[in-house]
N, C-alpha and C positions, 0 to 999 in steps of 0.2 A: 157507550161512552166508558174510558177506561175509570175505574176508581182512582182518587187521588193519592199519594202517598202516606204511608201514616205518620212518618216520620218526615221533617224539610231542616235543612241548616239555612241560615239566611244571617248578614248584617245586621243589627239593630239598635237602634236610639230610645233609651228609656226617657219616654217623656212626661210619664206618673205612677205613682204606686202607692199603695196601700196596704194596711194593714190587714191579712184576711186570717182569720180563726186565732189559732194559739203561736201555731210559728210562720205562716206561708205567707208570700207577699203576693198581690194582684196588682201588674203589670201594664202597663199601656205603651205600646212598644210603636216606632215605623220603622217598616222596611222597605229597602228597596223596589221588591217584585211585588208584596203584596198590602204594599200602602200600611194602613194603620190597624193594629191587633190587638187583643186585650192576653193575657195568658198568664199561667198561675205558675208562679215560682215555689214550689212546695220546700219548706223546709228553709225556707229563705233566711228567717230568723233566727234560726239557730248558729251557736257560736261555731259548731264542730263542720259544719252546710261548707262545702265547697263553694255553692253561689255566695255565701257570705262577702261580700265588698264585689261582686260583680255584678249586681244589680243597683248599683249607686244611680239616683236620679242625674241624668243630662249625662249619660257613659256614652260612648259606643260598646258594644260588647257581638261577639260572632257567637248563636245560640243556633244550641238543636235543638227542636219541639215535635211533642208529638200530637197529632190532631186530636181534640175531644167533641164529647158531645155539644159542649156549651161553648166552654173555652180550652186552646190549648194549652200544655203543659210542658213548662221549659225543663228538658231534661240535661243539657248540658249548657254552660253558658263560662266565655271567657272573657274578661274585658280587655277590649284592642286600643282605645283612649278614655281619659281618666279625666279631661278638663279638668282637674283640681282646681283652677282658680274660681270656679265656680260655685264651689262649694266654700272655699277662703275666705272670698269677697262677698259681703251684702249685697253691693251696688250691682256686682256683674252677674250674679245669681238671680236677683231680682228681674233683670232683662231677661233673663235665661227663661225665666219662669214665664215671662211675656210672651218671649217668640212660642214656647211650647204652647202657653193658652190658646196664644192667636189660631197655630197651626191645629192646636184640639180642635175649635171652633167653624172652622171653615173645612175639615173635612169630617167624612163618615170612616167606620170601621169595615174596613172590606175593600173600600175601594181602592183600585189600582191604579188609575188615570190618572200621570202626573206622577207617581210615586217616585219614582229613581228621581226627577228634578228636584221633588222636595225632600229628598234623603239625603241628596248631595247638597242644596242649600241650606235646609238646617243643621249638616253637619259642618258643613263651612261657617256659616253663625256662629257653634259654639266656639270654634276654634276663634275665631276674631273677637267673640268677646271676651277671651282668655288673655289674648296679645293686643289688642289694639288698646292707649291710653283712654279715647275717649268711647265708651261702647254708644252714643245715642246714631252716631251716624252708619255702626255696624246696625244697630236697628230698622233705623229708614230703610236702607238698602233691602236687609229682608222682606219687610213689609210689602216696599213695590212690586218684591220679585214671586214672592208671595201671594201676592193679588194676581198678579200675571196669569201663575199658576194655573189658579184654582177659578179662573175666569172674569175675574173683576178689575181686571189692567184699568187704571182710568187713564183716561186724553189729556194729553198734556200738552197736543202741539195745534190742535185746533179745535174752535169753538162748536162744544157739543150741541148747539144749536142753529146756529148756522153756519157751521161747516166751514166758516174762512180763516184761512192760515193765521196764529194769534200774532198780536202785534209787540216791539218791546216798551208794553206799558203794564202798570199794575190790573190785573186783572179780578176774575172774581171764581170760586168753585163750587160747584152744584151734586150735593152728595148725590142727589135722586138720578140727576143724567148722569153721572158717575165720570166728572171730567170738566177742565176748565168753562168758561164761558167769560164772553168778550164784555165791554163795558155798557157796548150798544143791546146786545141780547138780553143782559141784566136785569133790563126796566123792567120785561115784560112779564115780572109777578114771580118767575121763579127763585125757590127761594135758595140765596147763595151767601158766602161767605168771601170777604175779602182776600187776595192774594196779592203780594208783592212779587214784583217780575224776578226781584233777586229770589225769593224764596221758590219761585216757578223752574226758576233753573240753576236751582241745586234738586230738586224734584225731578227733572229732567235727565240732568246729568246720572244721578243715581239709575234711572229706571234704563237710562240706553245700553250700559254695556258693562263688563268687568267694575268690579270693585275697588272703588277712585281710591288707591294708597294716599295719593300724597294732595286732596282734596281739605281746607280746611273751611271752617264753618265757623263765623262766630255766634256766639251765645243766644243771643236776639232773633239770630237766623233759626239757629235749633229749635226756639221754641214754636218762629210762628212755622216753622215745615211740623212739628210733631202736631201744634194744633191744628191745622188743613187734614193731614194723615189722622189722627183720631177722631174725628167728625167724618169723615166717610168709613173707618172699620165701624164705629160705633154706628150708623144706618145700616150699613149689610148685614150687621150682625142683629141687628133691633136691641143692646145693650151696650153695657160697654165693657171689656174685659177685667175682671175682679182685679188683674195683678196693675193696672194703673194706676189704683189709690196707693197700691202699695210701694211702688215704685215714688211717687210724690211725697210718700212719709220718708222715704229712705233720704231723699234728698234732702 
């Protein structure tokens, strides 16, 4: 088997970093081909460091590395988008920080399965919450397509227990089946959480196709779709993501 390269260029979305020794930052990078990486920016911190402002958290940036023992080592790194409003805004930063925990959380380092989809959709994320007024329903959006992803799509069009097409009446949703369930299946002890049929299909709509522009939502609606949606991340995940409190103080 041939040895691998020592050096790869690749796209990549800084989606944390850290402080490591006296000047170098450590990295947590995804890319396209090879999913999610950790790599050390040496010299990061220094004023004179050409990576200086190219390793901003939530960039895109096109970096060359070289493979290491442990971790690799970003030896050239340019930034290709800057999201500034992300960095600007509390509010949209705060989301920012969301979508990255989220996609921390549900994937490993290394993995490649699904990478180019979630490279392209959370680089589309950051952009829309740069540009879109209200960012909670650029959030939804991610989340469902996100879950898709990485294997946890839940059912939205029929009852994960018995299987018949849902009807349009308020229903109920069952983290553990991972998907609607009818009013009649309800009874029988599992444990579920109520749904409104309005809030089922803006759920719906979101998860079927492109990114609804000119979809509006009001406020009541937001909350009960964000709380259906964080009561099944929070089961897959067995907690709940740190940046939610924070996101709740910010509002």
């Amino acid at each position: 088997m041939p040895r691998p390269e020592r050096s790869y260029r690749t796209p990549a979305i800084i989606l944390k970093r850290f402080d490591l020794g006296e000047a170098d930052r450590l990295l947590t990078i995804l890319t396209p081909q090879y999913g999610k990486l950790e790599a050390v920016a040496k010299g990061a911190r220094k004023l004179t460091s050409h990576k200086t402002g190219h390793v901003e958290l939530f960039t895109r940036a096109d970096m060359l590395l070289n493979r290491g023992r442990e971790l690799d080592v970003v030896n050239q790194c340019e930034m290709t988008a800057a999201y500034l409003p992300l960095r600007e805004d509390l509010m949209r930063g705060a989301y920012a920080n969301y979508c990255a925990e989220m996609l921390d959380r549900f994937t490993s380092s290394g993995e490649d399965d699904g990478a180019a989809r979630l490279f392209k959709l959370f680089d589309e994320t950051l952009a829309r919450l740069c540009a879109e007024t209200d960012p909670r329903l650029v959030v939804r959006y991610y989340e469902l397509h996100l879950l898709d992803i990485v294997g946890y799509r839940p059912e939205l069009a029929r009852c994960v227990i018995g299987g018949e097409t849902i009807q349009a009446e308020d229903q109920y949703f069952s983290n553990a089946e991972g998907g609607v369930v009818c009013p009649k299946d309800a009874v029988r002890g599992t444990a579920t959480t109520q749904i409104s049929m309005r809030a089922l299909k803006v759920l719906r709509h979101l998860q079927r196709g492109g990114y609804p522009q000119a979809l509006i939502v009001p406020p009541e609606l937001h909350e009960e779709v964000e709380r259906v949606q964080q009561g099944y991340i929070t089961y897959l995940l067995e907690r709940r993501l740190k940046s939610v409190d924070f996101i709740r103080r910010v509002r």
